[in-house]
C-alpha positions as CSV (number, residue, x, y, z in Angstrom):
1,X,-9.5,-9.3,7.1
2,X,-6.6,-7.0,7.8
3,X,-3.9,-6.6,5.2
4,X,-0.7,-4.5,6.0
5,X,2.7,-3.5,4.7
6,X,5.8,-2.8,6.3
7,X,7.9,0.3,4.6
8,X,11.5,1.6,5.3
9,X,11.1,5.0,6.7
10,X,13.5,6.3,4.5
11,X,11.2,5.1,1.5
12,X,9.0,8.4,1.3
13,X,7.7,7.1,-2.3
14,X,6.1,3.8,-1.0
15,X,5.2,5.8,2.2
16,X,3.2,8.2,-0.4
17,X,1.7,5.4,-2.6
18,X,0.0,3.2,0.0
19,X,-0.5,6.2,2.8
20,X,-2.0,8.9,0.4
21,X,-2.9,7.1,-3.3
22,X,-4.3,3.7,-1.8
23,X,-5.9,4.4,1.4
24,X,-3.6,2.1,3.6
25,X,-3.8,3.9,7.7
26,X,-0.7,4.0,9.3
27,X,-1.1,1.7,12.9
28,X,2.1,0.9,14.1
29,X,5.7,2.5,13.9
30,X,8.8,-0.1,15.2
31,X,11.6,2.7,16.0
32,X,14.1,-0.2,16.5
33,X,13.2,-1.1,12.5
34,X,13.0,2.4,11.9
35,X,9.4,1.1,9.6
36,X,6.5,2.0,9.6
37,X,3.4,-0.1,9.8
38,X,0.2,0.3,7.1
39,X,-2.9,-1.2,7.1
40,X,-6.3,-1.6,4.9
41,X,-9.3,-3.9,6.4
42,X,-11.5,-5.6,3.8
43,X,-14.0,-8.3,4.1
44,X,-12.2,-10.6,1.9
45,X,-8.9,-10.7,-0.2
46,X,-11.1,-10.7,-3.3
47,X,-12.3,-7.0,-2.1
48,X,-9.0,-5.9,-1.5
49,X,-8.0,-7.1,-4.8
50,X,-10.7,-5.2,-6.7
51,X,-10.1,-1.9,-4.3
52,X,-6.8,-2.2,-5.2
53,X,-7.1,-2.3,-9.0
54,X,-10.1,0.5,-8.3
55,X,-7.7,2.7,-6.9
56,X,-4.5,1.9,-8.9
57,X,-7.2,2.6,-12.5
58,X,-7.7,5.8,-11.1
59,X,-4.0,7.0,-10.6
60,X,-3.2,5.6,-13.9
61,X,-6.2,7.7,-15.2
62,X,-5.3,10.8,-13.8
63,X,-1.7,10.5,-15.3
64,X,-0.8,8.9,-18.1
65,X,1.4,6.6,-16.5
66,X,2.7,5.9,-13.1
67,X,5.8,7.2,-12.0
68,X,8.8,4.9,-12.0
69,X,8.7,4.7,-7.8
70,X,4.7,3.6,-8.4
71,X,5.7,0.9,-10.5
72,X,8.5,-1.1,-9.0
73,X,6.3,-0.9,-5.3
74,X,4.2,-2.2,-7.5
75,X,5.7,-5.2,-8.9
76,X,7.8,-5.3,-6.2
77,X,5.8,-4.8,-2.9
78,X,4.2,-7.4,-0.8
79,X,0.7,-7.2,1.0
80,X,0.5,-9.3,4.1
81,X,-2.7,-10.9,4.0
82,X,-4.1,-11.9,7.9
83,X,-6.5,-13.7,9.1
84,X,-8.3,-12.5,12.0
């Protein structure tokens, strides 16, 4: 399974989170959107789940608590799930 986000290029912070603190590879770029294109392939959406929370445990251990930015891409960010 392949599971992507699409991100403003103008949002560096969500750029950082998902590029460089979650492990998502950038694949596409739409110049016409001006947004970039992030993936991360996992067997199943349970597996992304768990390397999500893996992941998002660790930032949250190495600081106390996540930044403002961290949080609202957080509560307010959408995974696209696909089915291939």
């Amino acid at each position: 399974r392949r599971f992507y986000v699409k991100i403003k290029d103008t949002n560096h912070s969500s750029i950082k989170l998902f590029k460089e603190k979650l492990g998502f590879v950038e694949c596409a770029y739409a110049e016409c959107f001006g947004e970039y294109e992030f993936e991360l392939k996992c067997e199943t959406s349970e597996d992304m789940a768990e390397l999500i929370e893996q992941k998002w445990q660790c930032l949250v251990a190495q600081k106390q608590s996540p930044s403002a930015t961290e949080e609202t891409v957080a509560r307010n960010g959408t995974i696209y799930d696909v089915h291939e």
